[in-house]
N, C-alpha and C positions, 0 to 999 in steps of 0.2 A: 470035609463037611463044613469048614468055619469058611473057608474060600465061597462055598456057595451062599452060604448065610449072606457072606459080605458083599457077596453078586448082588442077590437080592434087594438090597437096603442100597444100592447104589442108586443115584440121581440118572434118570434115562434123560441124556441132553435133548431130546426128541417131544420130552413127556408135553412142552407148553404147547407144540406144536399138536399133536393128537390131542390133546384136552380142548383147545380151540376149534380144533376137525370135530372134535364130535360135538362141541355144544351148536356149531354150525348146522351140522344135521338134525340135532336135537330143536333148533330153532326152527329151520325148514319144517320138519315134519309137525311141529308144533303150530305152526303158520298155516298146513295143508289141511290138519284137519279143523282147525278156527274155519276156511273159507267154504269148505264141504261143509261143515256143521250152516253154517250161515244159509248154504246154498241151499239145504235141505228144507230149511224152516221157510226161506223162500217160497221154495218149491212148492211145500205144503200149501201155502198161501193162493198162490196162483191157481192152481188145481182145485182146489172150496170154491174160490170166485168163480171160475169156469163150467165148475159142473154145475154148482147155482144158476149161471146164466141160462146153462144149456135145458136144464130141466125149467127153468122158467121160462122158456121159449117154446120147448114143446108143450107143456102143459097150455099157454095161450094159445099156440096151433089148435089143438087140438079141443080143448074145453073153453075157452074163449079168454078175455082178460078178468073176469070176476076170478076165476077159480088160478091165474095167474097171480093174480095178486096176493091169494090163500096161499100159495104155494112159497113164494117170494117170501113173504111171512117168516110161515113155518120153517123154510131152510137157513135164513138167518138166526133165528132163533136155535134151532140147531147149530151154527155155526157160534153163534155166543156160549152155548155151553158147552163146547168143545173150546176154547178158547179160556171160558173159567175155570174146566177142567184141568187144562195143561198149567195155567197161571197157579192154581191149587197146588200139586205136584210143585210146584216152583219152589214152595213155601217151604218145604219140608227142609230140616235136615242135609239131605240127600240134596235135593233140587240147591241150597245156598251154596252146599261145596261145590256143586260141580259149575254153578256159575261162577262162584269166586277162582275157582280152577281156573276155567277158562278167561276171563279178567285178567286175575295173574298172569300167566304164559303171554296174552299178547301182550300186557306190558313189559314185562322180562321177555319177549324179543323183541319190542321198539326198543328197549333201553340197547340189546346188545347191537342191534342193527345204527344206531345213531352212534354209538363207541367205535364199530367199525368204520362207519362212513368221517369222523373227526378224526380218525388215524391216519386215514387217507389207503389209497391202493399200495403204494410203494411200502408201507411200514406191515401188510400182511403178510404174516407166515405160508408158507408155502405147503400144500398138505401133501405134498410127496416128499419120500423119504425112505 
């Protein structure tokens, strides 16, 4: 029983290696969803602008440019309270952690990413073992 105690409490010569395999992953995946989270709000963007275009093109086809230009209007205006809305949410609570969240994390991996690259390649641990 004390044999396994003393197992346990031993130093795994392996451990700095694994703790750096995984904040590695922990960065990557930290990195993956920052560029998706970006790409989405992107996304979102793009898609407003578009369909705005596209309805304000049909709507000139078809009803002429007065009721274009009502239209153009209105879906901006639409789109500014969709945009105060989400700015709103921002404010909360809620909305400051998770922006400060994600702030945080990318700076905690630029900080571990520049510590790796002034180590140089040669000085990394190897994550097989």
């Amino acid at each position: 029983m004390l044999s396994a105690c003393l197992m346990f409490f031993q130093r795994d010569p392996n451990m700095d290696v694994k703790i750096e395999g995984a904040s590695h992953v922990a960065g990557a995946a930290l990195y993956g969803a920052l560029q998706v989270y970006k790409g989405l709000e992107s996304a979102a963007r793009v898609v407003g602008r578009s369909a705005s275009k596209a309805t304000v093109e049909t709507v000139h086809h078809r009803y002429g440019a007065e009721a274009s230009a009502v239209a153009g209007d209105s879906l901006t205006a639409v789109g500014n309270v969709a945009v105060t809305t989400l700015n709103v949410r921002g404010v909360g609570l809620r909305g400051i952690a998770k922006r400060t969240a994600l702030q945080t994390g990318g700076q905690a991996l630029m900080h571990v990413n520049q510590s790796r690259a002034n180590r140089g390649a040669s000085d990394q641990p190897s994550l097989q073992g």
